[in-house]
DSSP file (Angstrom, degrees, kcal/mol; ACC not computed):
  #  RESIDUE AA STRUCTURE BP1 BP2  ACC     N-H-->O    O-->H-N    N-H-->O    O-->H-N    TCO  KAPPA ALPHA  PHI   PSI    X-CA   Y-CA   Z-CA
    1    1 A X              0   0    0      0, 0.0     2,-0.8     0, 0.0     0, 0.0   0.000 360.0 360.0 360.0 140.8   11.1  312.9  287.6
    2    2 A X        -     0   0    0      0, 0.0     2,-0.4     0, 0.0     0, 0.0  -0.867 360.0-172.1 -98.3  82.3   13.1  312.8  290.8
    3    3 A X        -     0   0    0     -2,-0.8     2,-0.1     1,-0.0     0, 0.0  -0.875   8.2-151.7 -88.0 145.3   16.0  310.3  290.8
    4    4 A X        -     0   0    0     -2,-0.4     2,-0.4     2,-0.0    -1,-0.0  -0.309   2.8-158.2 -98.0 163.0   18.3  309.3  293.8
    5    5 A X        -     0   0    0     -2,-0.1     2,-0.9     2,-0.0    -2,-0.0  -0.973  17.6-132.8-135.9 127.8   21.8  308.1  293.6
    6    6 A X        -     0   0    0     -2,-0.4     2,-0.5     2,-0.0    -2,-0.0  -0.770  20.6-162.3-115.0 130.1   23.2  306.3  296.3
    7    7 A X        -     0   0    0     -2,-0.9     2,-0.4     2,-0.0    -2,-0.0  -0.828  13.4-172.1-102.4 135.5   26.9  307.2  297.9
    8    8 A X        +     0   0    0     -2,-0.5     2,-0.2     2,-0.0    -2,-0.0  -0.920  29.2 151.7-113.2  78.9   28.9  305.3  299.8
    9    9 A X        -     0   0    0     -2,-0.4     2,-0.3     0, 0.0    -2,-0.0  -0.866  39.5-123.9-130.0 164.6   32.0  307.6  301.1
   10   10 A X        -     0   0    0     -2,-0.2     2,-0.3     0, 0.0    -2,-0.0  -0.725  27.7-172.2-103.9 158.6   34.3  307.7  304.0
   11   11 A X        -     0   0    0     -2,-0.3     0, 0.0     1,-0.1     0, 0.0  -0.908  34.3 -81.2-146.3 174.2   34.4  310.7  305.8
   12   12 A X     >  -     0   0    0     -2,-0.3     4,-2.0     1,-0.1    -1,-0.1  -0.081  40.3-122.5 -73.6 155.8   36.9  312.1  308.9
   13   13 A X  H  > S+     0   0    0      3,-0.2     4,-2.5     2,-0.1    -1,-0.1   0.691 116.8  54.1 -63.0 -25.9   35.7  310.7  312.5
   14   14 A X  H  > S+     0   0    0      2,-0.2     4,-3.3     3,-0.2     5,-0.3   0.939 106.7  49.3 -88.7 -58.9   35.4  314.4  313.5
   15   15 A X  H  > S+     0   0    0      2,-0.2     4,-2.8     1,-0.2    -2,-0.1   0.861 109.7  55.8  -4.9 -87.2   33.1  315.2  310.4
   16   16 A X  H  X S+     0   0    0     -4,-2.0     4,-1.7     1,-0.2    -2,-0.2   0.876 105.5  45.3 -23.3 -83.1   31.1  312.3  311.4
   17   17 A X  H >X S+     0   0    0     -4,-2.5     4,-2.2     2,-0.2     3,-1.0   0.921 107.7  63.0 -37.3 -55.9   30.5  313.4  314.8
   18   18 A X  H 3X S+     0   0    0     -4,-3.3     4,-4.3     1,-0.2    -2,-0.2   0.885 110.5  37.5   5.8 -83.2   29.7  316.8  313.4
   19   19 A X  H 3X S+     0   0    0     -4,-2.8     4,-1.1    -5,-0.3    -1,-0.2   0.628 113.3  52.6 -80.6  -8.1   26.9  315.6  311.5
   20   20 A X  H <X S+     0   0    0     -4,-1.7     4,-0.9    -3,-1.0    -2,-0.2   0.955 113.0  49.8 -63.6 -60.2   25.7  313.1  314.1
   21   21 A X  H >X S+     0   0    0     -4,-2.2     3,-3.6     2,-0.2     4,-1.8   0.971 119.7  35.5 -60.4 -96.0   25.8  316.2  316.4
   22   22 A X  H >X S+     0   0    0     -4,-4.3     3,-7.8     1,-0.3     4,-0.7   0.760 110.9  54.0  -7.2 -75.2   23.7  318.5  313.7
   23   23 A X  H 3< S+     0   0    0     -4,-1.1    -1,-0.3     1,-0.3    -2,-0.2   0.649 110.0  52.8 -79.1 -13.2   21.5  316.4  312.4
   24   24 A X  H << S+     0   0    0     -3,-3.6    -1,-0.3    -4,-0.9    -2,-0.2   0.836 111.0  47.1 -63.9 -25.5   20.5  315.5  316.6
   25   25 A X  H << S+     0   0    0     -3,-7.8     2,-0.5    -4,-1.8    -2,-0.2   0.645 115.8  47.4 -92.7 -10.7   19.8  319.2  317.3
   26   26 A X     <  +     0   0    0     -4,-0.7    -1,-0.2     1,-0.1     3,-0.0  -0.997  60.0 179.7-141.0 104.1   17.4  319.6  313.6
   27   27 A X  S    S+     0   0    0     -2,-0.5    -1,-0.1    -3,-0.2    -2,-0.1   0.706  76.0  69.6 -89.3 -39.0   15.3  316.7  313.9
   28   28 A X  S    S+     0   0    0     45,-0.0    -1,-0.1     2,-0.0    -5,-0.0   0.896  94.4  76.6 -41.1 -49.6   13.8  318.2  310.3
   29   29 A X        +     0   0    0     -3,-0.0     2,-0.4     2,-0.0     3,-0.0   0.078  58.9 178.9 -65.7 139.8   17.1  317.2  308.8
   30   30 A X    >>  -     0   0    0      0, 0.0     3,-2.7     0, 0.0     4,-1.6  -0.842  41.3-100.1-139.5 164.9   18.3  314.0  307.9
   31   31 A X  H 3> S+     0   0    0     -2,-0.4     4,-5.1     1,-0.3     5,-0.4   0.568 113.7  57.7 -94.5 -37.8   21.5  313.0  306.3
   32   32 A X  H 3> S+     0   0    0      2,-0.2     4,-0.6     1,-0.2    -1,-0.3   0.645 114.1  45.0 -64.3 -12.9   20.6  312.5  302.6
   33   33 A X  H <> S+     0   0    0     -3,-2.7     4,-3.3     2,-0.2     5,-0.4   0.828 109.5  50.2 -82.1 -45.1   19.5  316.3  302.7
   34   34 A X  H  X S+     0   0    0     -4,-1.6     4,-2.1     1,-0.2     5,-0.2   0.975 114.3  44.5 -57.1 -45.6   22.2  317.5  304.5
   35   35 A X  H  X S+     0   0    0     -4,-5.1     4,-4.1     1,-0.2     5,-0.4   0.969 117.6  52.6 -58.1 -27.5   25.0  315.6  301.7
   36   36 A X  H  X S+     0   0    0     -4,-0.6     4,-2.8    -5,-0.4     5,-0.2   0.987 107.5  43.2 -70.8 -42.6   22.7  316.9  299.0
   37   37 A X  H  X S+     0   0    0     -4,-3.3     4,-5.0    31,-0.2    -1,-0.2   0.941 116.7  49.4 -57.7 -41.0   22.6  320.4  300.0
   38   38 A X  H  X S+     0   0    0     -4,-2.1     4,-2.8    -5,-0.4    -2,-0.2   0.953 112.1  47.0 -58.3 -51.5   26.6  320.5  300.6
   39   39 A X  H  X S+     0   0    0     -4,-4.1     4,-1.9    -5,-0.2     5,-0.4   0.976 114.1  49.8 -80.5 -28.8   27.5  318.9  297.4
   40   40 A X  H  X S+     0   0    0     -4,-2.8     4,-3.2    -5,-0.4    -1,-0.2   0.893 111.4  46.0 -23.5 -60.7   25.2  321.1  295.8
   41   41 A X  H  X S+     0   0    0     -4,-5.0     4,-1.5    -5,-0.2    -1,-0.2   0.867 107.7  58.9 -58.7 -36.6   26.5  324.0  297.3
   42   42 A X  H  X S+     0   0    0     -4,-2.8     4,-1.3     2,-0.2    -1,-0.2   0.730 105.9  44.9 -68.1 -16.7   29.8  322.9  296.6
   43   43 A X  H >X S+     0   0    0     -4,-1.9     4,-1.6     1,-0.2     3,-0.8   0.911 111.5  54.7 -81.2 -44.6   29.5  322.7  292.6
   44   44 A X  H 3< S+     0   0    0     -4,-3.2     3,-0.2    -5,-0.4    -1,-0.2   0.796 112.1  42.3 -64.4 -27.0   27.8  325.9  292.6
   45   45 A X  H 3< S+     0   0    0     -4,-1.5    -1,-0.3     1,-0.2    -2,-0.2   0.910 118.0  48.7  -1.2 -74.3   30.8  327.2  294.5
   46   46 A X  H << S+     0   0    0     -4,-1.3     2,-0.7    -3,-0.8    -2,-0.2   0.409  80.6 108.6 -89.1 -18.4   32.9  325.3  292.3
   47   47 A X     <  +     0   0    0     -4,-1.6    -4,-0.0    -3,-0.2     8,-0.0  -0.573  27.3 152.9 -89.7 107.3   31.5  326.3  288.8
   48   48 A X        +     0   0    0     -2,-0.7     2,-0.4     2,-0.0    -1,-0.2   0.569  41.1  88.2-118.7 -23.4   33.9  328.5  287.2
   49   49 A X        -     0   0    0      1,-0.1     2,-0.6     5,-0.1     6,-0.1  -0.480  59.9-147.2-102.7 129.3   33.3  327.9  283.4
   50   50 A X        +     0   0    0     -2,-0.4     2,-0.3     4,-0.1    -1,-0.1  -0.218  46.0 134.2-105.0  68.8   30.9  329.7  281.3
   51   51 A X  S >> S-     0   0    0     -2,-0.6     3,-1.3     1,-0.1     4,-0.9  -0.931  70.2-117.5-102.4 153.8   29.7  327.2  278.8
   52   52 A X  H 3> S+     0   0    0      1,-0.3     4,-1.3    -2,-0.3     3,-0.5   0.744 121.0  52.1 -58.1 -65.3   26.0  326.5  277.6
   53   53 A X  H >> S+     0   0    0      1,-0.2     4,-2.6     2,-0.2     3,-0.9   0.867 115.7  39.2 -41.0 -63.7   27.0  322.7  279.3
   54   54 A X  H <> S+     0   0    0     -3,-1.3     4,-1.0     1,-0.3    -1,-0.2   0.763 108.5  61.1 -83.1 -14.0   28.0  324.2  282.4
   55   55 A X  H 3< S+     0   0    0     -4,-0.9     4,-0.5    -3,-0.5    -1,-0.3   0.661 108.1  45.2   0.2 -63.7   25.2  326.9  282.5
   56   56 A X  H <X S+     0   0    0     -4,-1.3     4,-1.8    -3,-0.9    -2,-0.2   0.693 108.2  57.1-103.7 -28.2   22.7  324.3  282.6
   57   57 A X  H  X S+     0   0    0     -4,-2.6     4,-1.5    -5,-0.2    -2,-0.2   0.822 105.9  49.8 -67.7 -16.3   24.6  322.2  285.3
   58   58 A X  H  < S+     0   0    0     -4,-1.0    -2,-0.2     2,-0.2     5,-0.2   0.767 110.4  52.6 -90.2 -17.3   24.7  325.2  287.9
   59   59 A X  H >> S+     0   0    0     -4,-0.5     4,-2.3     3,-0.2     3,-0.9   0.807 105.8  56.4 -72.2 -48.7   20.9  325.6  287.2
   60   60 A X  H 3< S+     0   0    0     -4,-1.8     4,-0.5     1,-0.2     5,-0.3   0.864 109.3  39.4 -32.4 -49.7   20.7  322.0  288.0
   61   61 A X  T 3< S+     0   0    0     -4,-1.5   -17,-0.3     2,-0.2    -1,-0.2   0.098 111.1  63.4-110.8  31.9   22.4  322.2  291.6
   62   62 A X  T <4>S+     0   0    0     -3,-0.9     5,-0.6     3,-0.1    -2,-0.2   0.314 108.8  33.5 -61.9 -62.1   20.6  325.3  292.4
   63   63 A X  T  <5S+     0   0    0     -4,-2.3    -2,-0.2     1,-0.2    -3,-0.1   0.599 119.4  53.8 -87.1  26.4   17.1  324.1  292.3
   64   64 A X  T  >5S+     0   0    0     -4,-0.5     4,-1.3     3,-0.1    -1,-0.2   0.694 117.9  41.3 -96.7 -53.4   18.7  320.6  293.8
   65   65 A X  T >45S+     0   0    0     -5,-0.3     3,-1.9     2,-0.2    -2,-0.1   0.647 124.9  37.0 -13.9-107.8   20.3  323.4  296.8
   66   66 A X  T >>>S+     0   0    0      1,-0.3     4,-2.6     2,-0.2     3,-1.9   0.507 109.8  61.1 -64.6 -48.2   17.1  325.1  296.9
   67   67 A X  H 3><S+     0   0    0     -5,-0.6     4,-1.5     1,-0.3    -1,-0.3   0.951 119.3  36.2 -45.1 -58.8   14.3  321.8  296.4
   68   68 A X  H <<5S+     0   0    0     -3,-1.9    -1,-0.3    -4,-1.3   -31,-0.2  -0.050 103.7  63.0-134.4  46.7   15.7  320.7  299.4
   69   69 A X  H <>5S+     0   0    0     -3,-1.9     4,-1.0     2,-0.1    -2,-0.2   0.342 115.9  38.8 -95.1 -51.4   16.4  323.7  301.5
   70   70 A X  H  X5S+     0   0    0     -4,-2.6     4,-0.7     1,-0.2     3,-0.4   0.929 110.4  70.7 -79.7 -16.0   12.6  324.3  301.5
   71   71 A X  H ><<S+     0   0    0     -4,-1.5     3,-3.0    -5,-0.5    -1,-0.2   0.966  94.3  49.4 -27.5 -71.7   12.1  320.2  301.8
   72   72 A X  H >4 S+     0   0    0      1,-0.3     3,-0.6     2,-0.2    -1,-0.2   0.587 104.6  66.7 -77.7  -6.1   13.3  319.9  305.2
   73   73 A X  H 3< S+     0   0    0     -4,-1.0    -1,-0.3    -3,-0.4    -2,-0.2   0.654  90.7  57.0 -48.6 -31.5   10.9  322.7  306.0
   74   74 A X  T <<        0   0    0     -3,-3.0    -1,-0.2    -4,-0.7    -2,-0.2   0.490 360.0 360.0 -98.3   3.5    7.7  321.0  305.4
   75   75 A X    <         0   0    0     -3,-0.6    -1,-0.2    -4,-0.2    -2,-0.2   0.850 360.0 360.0-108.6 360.0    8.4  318.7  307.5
């Protein structure tokens, strides 16, 4: 089962434009993919620790990355 979260953050004016800017030119795209793929990317980045626990979170935010890398493809 697929659950959602919803975030509410502030982010730089410049950012913002950024991703206004993207997400105009990739029509596929739309904003809840792009934060999900970024914070994804960023734990897996981030994920330093080799226990069982964190193991099974970096397997987590890969196939949340990768689920919705090939998402915005199909449409």
């Amino acid at each position: 089962m697929n659950t959602s979260v919803s975030i509410l953050a502030e982010i730089p004016e410049e950012l913002h434009e950024s991703l206004r800017d993207y997400l105009e030119t990739h029509p596929n795209w739309d904003v809840d993919q792009v934060f999900a793929v970024a914070l994804s990317w960023f734990l897996l980045k981030s994920e330093n620790a080799q226990t069982p626990q964190s193991s099974q979170m970096s397997r987590a935010c890969a196939r949340v990355y990768l689920e919705t890398l090939f998402e915005q493809s199909d449409g």
